[in-house]
TIRO-2110 file (N, C-alpha, C; in Angstrom, 1 decimal):
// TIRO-2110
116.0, 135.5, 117.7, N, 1, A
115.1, 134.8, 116.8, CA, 1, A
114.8, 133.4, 117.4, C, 1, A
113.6, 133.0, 117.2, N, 2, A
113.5, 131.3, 117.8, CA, 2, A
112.8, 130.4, 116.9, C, 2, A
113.7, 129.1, 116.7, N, 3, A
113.9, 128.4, 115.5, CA, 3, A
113.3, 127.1, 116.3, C, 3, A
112.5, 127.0, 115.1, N, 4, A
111.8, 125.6, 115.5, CA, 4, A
110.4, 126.1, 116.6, C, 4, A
109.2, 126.9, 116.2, N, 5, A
108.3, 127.1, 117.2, CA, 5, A
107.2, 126.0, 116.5, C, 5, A
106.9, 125.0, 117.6, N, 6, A
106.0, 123.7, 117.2, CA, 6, A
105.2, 123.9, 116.3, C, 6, A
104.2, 125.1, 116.8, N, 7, A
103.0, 125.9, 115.7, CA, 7, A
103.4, 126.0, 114.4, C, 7, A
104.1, 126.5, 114.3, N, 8, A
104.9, 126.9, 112.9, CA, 8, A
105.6, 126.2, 112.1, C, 8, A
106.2, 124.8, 113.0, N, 9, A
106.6, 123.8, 112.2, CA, 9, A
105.3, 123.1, 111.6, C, 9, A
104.5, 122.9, 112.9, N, 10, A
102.9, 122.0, 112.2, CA, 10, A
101.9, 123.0, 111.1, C, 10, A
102.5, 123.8, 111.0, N, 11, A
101.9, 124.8, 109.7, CA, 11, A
102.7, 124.8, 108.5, C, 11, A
104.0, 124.4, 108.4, N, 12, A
104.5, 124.3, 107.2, CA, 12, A
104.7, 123.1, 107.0, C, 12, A
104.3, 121.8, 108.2, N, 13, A
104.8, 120.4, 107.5, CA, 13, A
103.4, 120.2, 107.1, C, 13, A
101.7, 120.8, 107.6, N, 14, A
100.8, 120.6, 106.1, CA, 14, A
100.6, 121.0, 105.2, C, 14, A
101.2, 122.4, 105.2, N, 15, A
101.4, 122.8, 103.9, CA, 15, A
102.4, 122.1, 102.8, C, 15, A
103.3, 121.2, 103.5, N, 16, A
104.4, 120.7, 102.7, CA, 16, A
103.9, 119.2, 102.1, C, 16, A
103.0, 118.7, 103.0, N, 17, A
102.4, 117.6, 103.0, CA, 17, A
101.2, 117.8, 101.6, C, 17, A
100.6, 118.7, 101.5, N, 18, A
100.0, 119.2, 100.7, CA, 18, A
100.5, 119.7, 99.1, C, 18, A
101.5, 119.6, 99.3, N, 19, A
102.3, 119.8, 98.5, CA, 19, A
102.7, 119.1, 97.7, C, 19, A
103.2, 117.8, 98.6, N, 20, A
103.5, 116.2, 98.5, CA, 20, A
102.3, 115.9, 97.6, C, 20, A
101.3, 115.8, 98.3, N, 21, A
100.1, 115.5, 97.5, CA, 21, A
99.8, 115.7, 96.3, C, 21, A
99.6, 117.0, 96.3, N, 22, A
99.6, 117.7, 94.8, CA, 22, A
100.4, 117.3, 94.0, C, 22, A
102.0, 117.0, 94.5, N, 23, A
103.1, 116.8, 93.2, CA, 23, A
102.3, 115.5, 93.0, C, 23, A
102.2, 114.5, 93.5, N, 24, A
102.1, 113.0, 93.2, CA, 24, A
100.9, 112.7, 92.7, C, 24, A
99.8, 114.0, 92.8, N, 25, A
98.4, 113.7, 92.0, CA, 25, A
98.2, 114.4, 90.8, C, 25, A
98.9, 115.1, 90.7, N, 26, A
99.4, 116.1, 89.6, CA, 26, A
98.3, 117.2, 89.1, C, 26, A
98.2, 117.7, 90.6, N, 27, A
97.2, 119.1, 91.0, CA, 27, A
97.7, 120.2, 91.0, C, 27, A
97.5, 120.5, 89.2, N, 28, A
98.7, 121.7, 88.7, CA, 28, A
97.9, 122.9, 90.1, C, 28, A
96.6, 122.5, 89.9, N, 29, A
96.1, 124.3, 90.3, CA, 29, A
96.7, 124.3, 92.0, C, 29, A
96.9, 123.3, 93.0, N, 30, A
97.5, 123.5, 94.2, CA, 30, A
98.9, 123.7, 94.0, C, 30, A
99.5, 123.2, 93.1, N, 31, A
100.9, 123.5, 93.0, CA, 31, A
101.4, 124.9, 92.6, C, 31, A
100.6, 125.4, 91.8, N, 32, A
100.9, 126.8, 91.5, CA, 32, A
100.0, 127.7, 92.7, C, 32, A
99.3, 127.0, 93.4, N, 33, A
98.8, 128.3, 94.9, CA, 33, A
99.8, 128.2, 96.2, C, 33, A
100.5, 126.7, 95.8, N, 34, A
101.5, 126.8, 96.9, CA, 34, A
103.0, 127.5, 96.7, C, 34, A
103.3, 127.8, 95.2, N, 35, A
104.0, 128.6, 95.0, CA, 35, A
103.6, 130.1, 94.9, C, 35, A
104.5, 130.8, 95.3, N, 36, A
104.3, 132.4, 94.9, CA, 36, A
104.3, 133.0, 93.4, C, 36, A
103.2, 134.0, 93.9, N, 37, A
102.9, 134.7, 92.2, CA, 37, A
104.0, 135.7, 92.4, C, 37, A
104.7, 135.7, 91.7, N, 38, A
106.2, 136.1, 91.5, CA, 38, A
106.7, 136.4, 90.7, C, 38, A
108.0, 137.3, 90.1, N, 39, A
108.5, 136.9, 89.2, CA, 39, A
110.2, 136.7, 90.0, C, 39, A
109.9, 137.0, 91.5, N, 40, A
111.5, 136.4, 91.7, CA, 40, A
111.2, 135.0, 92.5, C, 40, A
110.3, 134.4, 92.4, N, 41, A
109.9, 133.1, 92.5, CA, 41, A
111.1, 132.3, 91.5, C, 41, A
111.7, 131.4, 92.2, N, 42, A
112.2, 130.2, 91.3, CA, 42, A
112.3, 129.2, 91.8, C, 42, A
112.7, 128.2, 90.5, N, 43, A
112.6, 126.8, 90.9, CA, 43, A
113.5, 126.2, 89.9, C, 43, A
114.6, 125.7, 90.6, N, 44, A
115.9, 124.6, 89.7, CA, 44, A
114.9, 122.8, 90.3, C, 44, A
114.9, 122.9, 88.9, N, 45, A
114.6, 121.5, 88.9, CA, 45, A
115.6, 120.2, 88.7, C, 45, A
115.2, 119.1, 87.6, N, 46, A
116.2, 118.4, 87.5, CA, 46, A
117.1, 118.3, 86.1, C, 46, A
115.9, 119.5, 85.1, N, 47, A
116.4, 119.3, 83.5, CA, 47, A
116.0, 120.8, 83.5, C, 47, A
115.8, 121.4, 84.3, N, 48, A
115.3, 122.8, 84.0, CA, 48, A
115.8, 123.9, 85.0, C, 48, A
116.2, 125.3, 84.9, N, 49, A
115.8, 126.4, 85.7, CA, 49, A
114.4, 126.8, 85.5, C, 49, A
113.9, 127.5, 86.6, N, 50, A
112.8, 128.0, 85.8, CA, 50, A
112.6, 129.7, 87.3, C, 50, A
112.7, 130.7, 86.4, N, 51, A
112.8, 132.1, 87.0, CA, 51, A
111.8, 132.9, 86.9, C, 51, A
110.7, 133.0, 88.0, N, 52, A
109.7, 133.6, 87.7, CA, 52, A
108.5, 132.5, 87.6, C, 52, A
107.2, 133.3, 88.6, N, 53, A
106.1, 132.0, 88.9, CA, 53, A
105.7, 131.4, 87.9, C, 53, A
105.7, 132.7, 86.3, N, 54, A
104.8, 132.1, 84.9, CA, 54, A
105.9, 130.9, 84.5, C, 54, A
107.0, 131.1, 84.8, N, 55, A
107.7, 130.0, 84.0, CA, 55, A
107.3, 128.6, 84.9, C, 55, A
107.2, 128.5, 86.0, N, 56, A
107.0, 127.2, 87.2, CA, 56, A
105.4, 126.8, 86.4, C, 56, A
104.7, 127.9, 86.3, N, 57, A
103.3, 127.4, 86.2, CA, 57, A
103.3, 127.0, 84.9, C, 57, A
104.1, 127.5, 83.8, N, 58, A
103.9, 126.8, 82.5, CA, 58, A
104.6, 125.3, 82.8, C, 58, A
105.7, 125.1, 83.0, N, 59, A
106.7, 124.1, 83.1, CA, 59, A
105.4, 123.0, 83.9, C, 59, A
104.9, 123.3, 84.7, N, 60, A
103.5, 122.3, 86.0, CA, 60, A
102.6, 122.1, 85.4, C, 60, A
101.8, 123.2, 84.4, N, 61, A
101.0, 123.0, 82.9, CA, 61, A
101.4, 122.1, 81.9, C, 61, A
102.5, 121.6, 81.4, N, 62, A
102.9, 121.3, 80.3, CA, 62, A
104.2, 119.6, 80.8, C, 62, A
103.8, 119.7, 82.5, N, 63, A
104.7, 118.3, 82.2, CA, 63, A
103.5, 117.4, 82.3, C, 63, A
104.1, 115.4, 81.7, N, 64, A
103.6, 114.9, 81.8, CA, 64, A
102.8, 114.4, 83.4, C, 64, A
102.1, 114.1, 83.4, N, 65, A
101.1, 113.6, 84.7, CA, 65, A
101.5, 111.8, 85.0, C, 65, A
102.0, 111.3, 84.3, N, 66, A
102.9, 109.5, 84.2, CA, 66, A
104.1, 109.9, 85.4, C, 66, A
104.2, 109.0, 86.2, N, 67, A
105.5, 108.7, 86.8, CA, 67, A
106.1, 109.4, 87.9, C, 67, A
105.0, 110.1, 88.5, N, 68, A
105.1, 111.5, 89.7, CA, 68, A
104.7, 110.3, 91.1, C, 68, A
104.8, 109.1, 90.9, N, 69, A
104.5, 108.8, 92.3, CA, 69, A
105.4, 108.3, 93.0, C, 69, A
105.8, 108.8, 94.3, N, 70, A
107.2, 108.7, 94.8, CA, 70, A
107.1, 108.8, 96.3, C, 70, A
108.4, 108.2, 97.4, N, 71, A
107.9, 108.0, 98.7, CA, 71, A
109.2, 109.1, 98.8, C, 71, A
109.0, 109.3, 100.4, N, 72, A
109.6, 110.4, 100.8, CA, 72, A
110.3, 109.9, 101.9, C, 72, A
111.5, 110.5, 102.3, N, 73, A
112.0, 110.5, 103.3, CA, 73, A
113.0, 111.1, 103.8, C, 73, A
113.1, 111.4, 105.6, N, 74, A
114.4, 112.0, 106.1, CA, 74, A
113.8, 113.4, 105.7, C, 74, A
112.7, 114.1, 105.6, N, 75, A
112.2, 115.3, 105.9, CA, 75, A
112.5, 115.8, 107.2, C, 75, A
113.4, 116.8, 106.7, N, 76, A
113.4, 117.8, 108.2, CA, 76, A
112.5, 119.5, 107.8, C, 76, A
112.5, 119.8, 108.2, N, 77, A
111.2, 121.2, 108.2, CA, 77, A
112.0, 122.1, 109.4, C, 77, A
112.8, 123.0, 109.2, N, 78, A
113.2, 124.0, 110.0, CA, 78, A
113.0, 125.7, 109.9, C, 78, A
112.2, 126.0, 111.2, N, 79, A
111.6, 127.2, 110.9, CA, 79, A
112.3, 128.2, 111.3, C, 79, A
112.8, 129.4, 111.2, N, 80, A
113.5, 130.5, 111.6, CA, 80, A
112.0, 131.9, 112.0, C, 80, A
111.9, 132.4, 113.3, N, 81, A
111.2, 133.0, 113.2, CA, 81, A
109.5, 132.5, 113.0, C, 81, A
108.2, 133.3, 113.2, N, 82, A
107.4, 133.0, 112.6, CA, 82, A
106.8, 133.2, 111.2, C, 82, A
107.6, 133.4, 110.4, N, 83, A
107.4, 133.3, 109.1, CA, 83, A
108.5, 132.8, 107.9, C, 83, A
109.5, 131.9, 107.9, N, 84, A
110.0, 131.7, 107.3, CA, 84, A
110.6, 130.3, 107.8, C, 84, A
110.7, 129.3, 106.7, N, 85, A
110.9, 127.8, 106.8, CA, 85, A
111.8, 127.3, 105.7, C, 85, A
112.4, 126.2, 105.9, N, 86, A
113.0, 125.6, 104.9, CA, 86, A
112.8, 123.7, 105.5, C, 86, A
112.3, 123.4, 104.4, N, 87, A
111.9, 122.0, 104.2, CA, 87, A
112.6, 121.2, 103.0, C, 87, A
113.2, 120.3, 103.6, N, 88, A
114.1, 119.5, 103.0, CA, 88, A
114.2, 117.8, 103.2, C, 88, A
113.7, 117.5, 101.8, N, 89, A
113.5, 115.7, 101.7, CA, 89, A
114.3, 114.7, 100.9, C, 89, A
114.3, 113.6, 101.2, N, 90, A
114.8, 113.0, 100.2, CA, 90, A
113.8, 112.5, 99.4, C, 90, A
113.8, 111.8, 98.1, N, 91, A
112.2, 111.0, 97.4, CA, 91, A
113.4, 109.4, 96.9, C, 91, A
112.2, 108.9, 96.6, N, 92, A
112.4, 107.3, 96.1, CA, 92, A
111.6, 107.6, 94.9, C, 92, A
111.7, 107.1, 93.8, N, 93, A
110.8, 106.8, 93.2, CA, 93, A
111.2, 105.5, 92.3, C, 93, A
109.7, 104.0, 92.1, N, 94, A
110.1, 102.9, 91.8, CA, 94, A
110.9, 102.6, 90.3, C, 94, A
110.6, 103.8, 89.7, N, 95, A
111.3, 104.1, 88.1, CA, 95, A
112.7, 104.2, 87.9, C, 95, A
113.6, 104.6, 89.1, N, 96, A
114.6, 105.1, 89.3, CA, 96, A
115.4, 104.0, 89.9, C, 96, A
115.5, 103.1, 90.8, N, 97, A
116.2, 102.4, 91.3, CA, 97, A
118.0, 102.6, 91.0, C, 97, A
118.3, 103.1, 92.8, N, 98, A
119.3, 103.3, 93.2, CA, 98, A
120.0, 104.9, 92.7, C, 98, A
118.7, 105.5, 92.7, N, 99, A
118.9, 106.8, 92.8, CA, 99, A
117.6, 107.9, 93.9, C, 99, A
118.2, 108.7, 93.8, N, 100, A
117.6, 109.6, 95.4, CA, 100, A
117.7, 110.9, 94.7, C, 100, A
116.6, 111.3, 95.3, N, 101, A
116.6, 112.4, 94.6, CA, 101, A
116.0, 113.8, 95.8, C, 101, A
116.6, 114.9, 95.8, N, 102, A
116.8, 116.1, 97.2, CA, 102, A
115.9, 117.0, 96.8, C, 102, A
114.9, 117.4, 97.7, N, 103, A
114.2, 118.6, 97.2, CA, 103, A
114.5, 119.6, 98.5, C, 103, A
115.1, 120.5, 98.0, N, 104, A
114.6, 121.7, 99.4, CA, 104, A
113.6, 123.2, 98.9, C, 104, A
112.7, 123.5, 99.7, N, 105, A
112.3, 124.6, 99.3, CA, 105, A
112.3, 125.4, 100.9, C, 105, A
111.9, 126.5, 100.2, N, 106, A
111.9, 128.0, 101.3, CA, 106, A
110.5, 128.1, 101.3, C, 106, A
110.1, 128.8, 102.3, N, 107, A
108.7, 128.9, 102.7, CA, 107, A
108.5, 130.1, 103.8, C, 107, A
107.6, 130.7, 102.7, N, 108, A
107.5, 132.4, 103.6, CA, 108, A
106.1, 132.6, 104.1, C, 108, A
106.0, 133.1, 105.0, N, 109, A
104.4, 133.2, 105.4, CA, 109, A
103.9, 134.6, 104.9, C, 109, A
102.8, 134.8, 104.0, N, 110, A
102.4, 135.7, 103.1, CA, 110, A
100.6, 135.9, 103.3, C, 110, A
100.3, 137.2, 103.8, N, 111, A
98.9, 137.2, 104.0, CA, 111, A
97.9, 136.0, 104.1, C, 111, A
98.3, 135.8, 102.4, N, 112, A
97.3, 134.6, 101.8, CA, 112, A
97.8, 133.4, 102.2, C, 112, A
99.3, 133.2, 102.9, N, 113, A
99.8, 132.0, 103.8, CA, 113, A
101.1, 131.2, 103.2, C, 113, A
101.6, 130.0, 103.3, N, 114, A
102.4, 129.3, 103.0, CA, 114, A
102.8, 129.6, 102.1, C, 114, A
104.1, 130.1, 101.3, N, 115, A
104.1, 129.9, 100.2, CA, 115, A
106.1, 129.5, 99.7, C, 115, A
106.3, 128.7, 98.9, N, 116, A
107.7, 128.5, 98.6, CA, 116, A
107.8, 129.5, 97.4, C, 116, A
109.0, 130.1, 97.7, N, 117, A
109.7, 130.7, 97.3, CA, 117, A
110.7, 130.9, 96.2, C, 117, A
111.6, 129.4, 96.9, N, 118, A
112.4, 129.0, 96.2, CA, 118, A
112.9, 127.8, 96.6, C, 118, A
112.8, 126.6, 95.2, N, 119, A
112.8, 125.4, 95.2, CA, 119, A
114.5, 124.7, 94.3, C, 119, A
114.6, 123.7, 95.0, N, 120, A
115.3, 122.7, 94.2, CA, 120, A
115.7, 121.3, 94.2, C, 120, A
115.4, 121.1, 93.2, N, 121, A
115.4, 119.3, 92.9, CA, 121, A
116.7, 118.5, 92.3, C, 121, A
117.1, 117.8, 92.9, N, 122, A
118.0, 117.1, 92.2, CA, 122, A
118.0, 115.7, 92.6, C, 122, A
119.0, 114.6, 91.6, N, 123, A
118.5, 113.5, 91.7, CA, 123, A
120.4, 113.4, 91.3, C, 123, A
120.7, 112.1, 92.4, N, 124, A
121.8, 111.8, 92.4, CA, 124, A
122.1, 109.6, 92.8, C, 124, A
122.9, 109.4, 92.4, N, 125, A
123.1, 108.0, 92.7, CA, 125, A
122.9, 107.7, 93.9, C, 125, A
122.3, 107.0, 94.6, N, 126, A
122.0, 106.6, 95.9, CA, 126, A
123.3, 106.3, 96.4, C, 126, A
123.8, 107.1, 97.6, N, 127, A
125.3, 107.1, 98.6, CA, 127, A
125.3, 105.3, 99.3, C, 127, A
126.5, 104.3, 99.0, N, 128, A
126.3, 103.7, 99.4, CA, 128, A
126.5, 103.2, 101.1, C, 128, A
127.1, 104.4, 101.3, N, 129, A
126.7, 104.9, 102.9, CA, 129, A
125.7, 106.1, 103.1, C, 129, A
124.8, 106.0, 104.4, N, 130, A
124.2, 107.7, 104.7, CA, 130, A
124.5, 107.4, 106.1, C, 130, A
124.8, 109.5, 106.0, N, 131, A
125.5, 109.9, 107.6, CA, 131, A
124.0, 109.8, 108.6, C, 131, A
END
């Protein structure tokens, strides 16, 4: 298997990037095309499970659009093969101070293209060392 092919990283870090976007403009309809229509689609968030694409897309439908703007960092994007990725960031956001918050998702390549799989969010006290 060969991990890390450049093509395939620069195809899942726009798609990820896009992603980025969408969360922070709060473009339910990109966010639910960049996730899979699924029902073993999931996503652990920070106050939620949510199992199955309808539950992600209701949960994307029904949160507030206030307070989604946030900087990113320490993104690594590692590809296994050509079709399968895992992207993984840290976020800042100015509402939170001195907390960090981890998103990693899975990313499968699917006819129709990019898509995560399986996500999770968590938000922890900012470490007052990083390795």
């Amino acid at each position: 298997m060969q991990i890390d092919l450049p093509d395939v990283i620069a195809e899942v870090k726009a798609a990820f990037e896009r992603y980025e976007q969408a969360l922070v403009s709060n473009d339910v309809a990109v966010l639910g095309e960049l996730f899979r229509n699924d029902p073993r689609t999931l996503r652990y968030g920070i106050g939620e499970n949510l199992y199955g694409y309808e539950a992600i897309s209701g949960f994307r439908a029904g949160r507030s659009p206030v307070g989604l703007k946030r900087r990113t960092a320490k993104t690594v994007i590692t590809s296994y093969g050509r079709d399968t990725a895992v992207a993984s960031t840290l976020f800042y956001r100015d509402t939170a101070p001195g907390k960090v918050g981890r998103q990693m998702q899975t990313w499968i390549r699917f006819p129709e293209g990019w898509r995560v799989v399986a996500a999770h969010v968590s938000i922890i006290e900012e470490p007052k060392e990083t390795v």
